[in-house]
C-alpha positions as CSV (number, residue, x, y, z in Angstrom):
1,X,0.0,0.0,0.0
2,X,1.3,3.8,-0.6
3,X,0.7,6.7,0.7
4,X,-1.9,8.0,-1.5
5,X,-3.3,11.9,-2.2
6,X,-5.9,12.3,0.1
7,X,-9.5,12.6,-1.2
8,X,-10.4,15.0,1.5
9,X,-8.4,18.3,0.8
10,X,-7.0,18.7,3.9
11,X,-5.0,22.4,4.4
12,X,-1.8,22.1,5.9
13,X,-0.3,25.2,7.5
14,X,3.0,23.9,7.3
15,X,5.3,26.4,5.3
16,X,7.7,23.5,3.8
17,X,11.3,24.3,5.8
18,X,12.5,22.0,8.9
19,X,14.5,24.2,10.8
20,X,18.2,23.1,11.8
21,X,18.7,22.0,15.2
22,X,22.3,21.4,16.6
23,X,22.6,19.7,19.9
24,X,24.8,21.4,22.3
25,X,25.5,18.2,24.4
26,X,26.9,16.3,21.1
27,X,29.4,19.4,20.3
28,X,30.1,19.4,24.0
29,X,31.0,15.6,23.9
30,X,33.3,16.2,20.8
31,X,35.3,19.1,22.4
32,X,36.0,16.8,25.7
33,X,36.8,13.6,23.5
34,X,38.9,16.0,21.1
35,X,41.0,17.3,24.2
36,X,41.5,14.0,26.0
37,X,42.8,12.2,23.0
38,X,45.0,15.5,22.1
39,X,46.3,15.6,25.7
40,X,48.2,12.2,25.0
41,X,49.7,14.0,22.2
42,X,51.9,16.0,24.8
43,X,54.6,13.9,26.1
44,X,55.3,13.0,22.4
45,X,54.6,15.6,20.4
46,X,54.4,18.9,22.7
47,X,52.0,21.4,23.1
48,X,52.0,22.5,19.0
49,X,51.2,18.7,18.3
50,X,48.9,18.6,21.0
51,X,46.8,21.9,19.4
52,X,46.8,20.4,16.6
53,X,45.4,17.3,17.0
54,X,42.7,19.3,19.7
55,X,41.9,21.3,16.5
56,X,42.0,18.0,13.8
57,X,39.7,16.3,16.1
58,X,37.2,18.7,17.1
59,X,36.5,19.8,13.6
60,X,35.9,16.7,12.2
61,X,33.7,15.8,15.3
62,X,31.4,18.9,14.7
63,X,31.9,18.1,10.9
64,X,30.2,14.3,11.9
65,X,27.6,16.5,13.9
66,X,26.2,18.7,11.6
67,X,26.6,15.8,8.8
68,X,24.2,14.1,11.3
69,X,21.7,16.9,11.9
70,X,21.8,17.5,8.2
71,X,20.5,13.8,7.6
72,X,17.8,13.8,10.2
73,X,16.6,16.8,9.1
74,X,16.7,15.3,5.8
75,X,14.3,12.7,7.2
76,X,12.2,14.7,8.9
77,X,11.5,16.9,6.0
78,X,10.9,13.6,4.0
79,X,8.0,12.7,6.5
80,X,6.1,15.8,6.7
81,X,5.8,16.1,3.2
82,X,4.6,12.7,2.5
83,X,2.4,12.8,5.5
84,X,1.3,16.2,4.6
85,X,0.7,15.1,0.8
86,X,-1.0,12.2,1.8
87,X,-3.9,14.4,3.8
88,X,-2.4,14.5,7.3
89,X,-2.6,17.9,8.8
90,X,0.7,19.5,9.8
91,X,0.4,23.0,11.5
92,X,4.1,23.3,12.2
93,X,7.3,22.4,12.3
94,X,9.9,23.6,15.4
95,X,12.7,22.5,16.5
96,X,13.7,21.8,20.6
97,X,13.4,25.0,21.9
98,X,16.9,24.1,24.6
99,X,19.3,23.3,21.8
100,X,20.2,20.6,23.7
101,X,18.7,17.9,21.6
102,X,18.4,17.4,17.6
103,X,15.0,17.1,18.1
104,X,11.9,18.5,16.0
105,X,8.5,18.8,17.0
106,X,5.3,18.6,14.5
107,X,2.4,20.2,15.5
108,X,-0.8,18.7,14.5
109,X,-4.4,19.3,15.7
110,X,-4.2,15.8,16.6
111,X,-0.7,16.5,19.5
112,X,2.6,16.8,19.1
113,X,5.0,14.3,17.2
114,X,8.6,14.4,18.2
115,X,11.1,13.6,15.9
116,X,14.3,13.4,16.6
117,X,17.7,11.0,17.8
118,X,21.2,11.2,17.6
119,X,22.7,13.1,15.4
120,X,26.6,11.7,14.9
121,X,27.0,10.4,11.6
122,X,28.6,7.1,11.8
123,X,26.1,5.6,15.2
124,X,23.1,8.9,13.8
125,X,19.7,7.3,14.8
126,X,16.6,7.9,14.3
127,X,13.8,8.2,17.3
128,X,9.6,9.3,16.3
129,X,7.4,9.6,19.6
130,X,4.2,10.2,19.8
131,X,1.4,10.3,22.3
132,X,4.2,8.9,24.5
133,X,4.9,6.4,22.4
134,X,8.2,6.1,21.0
135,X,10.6,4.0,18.6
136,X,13.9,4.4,17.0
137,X,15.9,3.2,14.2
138,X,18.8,3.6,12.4
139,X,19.0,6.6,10.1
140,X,20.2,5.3,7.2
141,X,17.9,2.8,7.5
142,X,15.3,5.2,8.1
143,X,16.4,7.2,4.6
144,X,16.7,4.6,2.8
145,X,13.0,3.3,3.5
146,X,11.6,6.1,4.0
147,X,8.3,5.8,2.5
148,X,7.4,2.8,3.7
149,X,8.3,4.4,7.0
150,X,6.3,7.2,6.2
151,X,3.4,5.0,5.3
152,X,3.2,3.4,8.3
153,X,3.8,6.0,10.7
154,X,0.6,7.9,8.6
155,X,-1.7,4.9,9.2
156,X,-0.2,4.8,13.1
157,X,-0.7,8.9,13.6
158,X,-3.2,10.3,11.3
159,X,-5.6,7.2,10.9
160,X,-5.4,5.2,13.5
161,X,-4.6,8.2,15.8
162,X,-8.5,10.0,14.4
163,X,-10.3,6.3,14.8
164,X,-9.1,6.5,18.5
165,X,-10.0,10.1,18.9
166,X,-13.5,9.6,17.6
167,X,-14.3,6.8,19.2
């Protein structure tokens, strides 16, 4: 089964942009692993080795980071359109409003679905909650199914989610 157009017209508010959302505490573990594994470099190399391992290591760690957000986002975007194309109503897109998680939060008159994981490219996962229920995945096995994912996290949220409502 696919996602198909919806019949019903349903409006979404949702301008079309996921807004980025880097998590503090992930740049903040980089630094610390960056200056521990640089602080061996002193009895060897000195303190000019030292730097610039500090600085080799801590960019490519924030590179990973942002390489992360970039795919979740990625995801995230890929969700709310084919939820939003398929009929669900999406109000809004935010992201967490501490910047200490890659999280994103979809507003629908339904509640709140959170979307969000960790954000480190080579171990980046992939975590949806909703109504308190949550699950997560890997992201790149997220993007590379993502419309079946997107299927069935529409039938879970925006029909399933309505039939409960009403009843």
């Amino acid at each position: 089964m696919q996602l198909e157009q919806s019949s019903q017209g349903a409006t979404a508010a949702w301008s079309g942009t996921v807004p980025s959302a880097v998590d503090v505490r992930v740049l903040g573990l980089v630094v610390v692993t960056a200056g521990l594994a640089a602080s061996v470099n002193v009895p060897y190399g000195g303190l000019p080795m030292a730097a610039a391992a500090f600085v080799l290591l801590a960019s490519g760690g924030v590179a990973l980071h942002l390489l992360g957000e970039r795919k979740l986002r990625r995801i995230t975007d890929g969700l709310v359109e084919k939820w939003a194309a398929a009929g669900g109503q999406v109000d809004d897109v935010t992201r967490s409003s501490n910047g200490m998680q890659t999280e994103w939060r979809v507003h629908t008159p339904d509640g709140e679905i959170v979307i969000g994981g960790i954000a480190l490219v080579p171990i980046a996962r992939l975590a949806v909650e909703w109504q308190g229920i949550g699950d997560t995945m890997a992201a790149s096995e997220a993007e590379a199914d993502i419309d079946h994912l997107a299927e069935s996290l529409y039938r879970e949220i925006f029909e399933i989610g309505d039939a409960a409502q009403q009843a």
